[in-house]
BAMAR-85923 format. One record per residue: x negated, y, z of N, C-alpha, C, CB in turn. Coordinates in steps of 0.02 Angstrom, whole numbers, padded with zeros to 5 digits, always signed. Glycine has a CB too. Layout:
// residues N
XYZXYZXYZXYZ;...
// end
This chain:
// residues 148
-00177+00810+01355-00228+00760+01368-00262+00738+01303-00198+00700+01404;-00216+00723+01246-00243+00723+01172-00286+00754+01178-00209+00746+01117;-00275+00836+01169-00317+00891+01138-00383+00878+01200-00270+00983+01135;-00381+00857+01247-00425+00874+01300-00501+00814+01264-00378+00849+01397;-00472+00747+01251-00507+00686+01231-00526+00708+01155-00457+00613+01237;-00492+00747+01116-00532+00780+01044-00591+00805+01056-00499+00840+01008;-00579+00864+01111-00620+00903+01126-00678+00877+01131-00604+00931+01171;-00665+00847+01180-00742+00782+01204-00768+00740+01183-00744+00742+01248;-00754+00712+01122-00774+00689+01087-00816+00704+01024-00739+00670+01087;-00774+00792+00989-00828+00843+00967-00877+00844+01006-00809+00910+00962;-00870+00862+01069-00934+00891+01088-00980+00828+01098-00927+00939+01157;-00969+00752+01108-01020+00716+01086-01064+00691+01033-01011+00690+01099;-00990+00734+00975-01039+00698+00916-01050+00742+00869-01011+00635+00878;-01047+00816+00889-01080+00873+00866-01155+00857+00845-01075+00926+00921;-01176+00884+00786-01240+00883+00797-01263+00795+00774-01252+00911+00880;-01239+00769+00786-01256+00693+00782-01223+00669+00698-01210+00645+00860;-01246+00660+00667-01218+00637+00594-01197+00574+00590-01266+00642+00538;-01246+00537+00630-01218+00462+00613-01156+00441+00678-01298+00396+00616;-01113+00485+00708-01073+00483+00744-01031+00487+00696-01074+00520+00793;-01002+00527+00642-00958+00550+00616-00973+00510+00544-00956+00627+00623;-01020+00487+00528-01054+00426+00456-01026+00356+00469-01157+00410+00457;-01010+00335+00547-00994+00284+00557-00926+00266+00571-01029+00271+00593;-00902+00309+00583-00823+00315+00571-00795+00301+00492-00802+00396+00592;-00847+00346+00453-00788+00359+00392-00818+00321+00334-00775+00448+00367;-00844+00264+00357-00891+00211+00291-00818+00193+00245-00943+00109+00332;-00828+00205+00193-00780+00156+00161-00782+00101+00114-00745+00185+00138;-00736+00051+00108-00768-00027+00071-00704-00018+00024-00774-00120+00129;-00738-00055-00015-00683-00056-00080-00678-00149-00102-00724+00005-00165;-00650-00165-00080-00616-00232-00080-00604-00261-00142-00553-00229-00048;-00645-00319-00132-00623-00365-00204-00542-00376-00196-00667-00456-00209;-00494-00406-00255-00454-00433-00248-00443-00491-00233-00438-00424-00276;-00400-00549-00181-00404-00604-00153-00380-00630-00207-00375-00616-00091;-00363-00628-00267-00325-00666-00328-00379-00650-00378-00241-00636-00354;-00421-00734-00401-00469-00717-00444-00447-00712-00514-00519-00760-00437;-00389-00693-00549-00374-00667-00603-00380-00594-00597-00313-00690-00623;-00411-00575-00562-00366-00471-00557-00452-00466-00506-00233-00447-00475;-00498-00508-00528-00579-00496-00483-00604-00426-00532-00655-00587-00495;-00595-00428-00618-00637-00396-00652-00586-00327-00656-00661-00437-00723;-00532-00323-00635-00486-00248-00632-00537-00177-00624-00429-00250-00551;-00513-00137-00676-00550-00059-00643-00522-00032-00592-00550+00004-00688;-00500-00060-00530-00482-00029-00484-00476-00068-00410-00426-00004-00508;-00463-00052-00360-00496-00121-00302-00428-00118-00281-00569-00107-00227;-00387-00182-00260-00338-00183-00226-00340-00169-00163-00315-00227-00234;-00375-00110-00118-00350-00112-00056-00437-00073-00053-00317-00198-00012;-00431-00035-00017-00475+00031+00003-00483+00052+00065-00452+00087-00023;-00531+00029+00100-00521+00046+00191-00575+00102+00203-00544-00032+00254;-00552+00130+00224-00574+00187+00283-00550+00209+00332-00583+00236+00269;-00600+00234+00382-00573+00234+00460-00503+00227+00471-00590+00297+00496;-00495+00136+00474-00430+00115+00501-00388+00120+00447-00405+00154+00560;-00396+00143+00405-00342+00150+00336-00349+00086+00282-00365+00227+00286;-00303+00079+00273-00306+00022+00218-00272+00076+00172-00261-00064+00232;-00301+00092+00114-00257+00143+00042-00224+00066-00007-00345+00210-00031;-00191+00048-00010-00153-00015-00057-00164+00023-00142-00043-00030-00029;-00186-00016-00180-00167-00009-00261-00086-00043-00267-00233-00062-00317;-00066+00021-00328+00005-00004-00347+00023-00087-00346+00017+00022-00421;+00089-00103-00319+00111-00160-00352+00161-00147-00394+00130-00209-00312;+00192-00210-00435+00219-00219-00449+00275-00271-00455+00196-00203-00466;+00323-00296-00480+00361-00373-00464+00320-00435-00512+00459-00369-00494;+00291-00422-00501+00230-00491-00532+00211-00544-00476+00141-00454-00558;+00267-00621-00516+00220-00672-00487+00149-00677-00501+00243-00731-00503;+00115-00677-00454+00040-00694-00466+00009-00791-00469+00001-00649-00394;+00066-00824-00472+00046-00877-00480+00045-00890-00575+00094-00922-00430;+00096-00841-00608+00118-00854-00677+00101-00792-00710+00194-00872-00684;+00064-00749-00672+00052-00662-00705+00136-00658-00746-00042-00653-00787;+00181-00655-00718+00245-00639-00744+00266-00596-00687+00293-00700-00761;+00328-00557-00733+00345-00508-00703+00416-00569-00683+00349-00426-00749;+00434-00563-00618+00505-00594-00613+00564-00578-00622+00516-00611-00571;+00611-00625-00634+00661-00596-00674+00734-00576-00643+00671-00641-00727;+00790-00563-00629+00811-00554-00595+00842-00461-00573+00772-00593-00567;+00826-00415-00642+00819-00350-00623+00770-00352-00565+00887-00318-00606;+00790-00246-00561+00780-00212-00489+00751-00257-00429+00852-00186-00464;+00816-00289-00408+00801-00299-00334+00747-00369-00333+00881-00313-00287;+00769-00399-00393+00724-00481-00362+00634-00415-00398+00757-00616-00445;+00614-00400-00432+00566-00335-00426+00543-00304-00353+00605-00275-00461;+00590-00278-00334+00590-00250-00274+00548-00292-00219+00660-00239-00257;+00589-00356-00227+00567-00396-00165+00498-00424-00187+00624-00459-00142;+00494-00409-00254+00424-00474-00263+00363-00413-00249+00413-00527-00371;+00379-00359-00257+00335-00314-00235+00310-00298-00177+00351-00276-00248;+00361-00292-00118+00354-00299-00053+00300-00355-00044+00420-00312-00021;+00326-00406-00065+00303-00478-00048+00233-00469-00080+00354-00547-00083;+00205-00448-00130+00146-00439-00153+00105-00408-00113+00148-00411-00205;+00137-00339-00092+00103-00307-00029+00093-00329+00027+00126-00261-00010;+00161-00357+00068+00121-00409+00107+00101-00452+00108+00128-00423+00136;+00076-00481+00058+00004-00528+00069-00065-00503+00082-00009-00568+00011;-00069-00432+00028-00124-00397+00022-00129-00370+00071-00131-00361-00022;-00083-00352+00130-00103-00331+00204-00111-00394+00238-00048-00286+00244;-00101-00441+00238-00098-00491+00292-00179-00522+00274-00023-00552+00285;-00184-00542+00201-00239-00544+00187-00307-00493+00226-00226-00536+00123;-00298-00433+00241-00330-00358+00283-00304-00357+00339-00313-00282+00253;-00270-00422+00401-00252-00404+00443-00211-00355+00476-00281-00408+00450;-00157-00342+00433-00112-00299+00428-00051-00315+00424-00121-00268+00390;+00003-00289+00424+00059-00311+00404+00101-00255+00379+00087-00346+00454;+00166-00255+00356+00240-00215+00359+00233-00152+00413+00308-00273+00390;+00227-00180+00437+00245-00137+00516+00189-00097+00541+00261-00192+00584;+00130-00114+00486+00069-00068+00498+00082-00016+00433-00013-00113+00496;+00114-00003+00403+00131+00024+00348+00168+00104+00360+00175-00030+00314;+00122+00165+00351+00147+00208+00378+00163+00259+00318+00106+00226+00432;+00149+00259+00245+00170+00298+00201+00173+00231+00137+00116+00370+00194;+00229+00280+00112+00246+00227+00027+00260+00257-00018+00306+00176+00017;+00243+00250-00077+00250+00287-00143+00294+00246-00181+00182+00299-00181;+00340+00259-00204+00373+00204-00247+00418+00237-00322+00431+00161-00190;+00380+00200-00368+00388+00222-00442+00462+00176-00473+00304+00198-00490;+00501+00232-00487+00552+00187-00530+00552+00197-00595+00620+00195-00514;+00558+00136-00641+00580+00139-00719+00657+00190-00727+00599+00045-00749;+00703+00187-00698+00755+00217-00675+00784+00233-00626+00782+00205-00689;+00804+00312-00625+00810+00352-00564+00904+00307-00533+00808+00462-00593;+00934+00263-00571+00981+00249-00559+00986+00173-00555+01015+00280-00596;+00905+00177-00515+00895+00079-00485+00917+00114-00410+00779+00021-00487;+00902+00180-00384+00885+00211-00308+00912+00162-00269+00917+00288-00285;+00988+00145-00273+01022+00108-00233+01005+00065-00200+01055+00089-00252;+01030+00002-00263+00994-00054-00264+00943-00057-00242+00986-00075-00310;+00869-00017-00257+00802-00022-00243+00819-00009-00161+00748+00035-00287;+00832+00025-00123+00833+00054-00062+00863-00003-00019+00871+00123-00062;+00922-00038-00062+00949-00097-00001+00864-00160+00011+01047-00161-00051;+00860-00167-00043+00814-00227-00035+00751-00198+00012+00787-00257-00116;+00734-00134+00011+00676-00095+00033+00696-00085+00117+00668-00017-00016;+00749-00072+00138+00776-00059+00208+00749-00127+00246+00867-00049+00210;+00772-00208+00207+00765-00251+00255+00714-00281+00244+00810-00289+00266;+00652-00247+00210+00570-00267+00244+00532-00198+00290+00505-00287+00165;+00568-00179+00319+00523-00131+00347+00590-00115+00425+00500-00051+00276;+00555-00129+00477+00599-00121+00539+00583-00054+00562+00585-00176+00597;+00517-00026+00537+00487+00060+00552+00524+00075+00514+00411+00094+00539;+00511+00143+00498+00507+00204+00438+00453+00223+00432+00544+00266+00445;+00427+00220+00369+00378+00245+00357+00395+00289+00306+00333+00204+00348;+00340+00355+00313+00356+00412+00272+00363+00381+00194+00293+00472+00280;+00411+00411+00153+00411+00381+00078+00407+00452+00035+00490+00328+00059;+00395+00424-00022+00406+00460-00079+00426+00418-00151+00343+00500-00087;+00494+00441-00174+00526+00405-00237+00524+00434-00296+00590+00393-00231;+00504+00418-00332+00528+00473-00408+00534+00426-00462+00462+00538-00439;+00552+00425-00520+00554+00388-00577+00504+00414-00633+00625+00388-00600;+00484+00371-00672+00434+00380-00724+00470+00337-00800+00351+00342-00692;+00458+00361-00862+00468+00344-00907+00443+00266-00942+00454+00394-00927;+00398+00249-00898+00368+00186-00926+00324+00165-00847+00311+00203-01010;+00324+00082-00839+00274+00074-00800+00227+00019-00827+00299+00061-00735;+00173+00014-00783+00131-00070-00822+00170-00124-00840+00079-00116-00772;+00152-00153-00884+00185-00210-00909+00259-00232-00918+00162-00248-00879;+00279-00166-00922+00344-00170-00912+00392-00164-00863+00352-00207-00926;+00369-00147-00800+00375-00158-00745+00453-00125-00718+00312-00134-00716;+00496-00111-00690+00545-00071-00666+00529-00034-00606+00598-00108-00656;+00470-00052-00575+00463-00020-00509+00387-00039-00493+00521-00050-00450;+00352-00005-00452+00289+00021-00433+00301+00055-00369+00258+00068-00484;+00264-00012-00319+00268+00015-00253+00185+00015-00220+00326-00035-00206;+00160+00083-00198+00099+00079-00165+00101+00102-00096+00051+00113-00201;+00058+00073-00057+00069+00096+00012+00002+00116+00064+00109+00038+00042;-00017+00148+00106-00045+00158+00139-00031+00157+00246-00056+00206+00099;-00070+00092+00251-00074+00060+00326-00129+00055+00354-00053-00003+00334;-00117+00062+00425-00157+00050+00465-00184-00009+00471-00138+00067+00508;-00234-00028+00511-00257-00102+00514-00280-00135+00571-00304-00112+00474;
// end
């Protein structure tokens, strides 16, 4: 029945450009935090139904500090960063269907993974790897891509 409603829907908007122009507009979003307005990069990127998220990190944004606490209090302030920036886009956690997540060390995994299990009641596809350095010092770099 999928494939049947694809079908038919090519065949309406074959030929028609602004059928397929109006689907895939995309906006590039100021940031809702006017310290991070002049950034080279937009926190949050929509197209058809996609929200693309820019990296976070464990940064209070009330103190531009990174919080302290290792890994996990990191972990959580990151999540928590992200969801605002979805809720802010009418989104949430649970609209969250792929995640990229950068570690300072490949031997946070653990730790990083407990705190990461109890904001997300889905699964969403992931990808983990570690990097030698992150912004500002960071231990972890989480970006995500949701629906909206």
């Amino acid at each position: 029945m999928k494939h049947l409603l694809f079908i038919i829907t090519l065949f309406f908007c074959f030929g028609n450009v602004s059928c397929i122009k109006s689907s895939s507009e995309i906006v590039f979003h100021k940031s809702h935090e006017p310290k991070k307005q002049q950034a080279p990069f937009s926190d949050v990127v929509e197209v058809n139904g996609f929200l693309f998220l820019a990296g976070q990190v464990g940064m209070n944004h009330e103190t531009r500090t990174l919080v302290e606490g290792g890994i996990e209090a990191e972990t959580k302030q990151c999540l928590e960063n992200i969801k605002a920036v979805l809720e802010q886009h009418d989104s949430g956690l649970d609209q969250v269907v792929k995640c990229t997540v950068i570690l300072k060390n490949i031997d946070d995994f653990v730790a990083f993974n407990a705190v990461y299990k109890s904001y997300f009641s889905k699964k969403p596809a992931r990808t983990t790897f570690a990097a030698s350095g992150l912004a500002v010092g960071a231990l972890i770099e989480i970006d995500v891509i949701a629906v909206k």
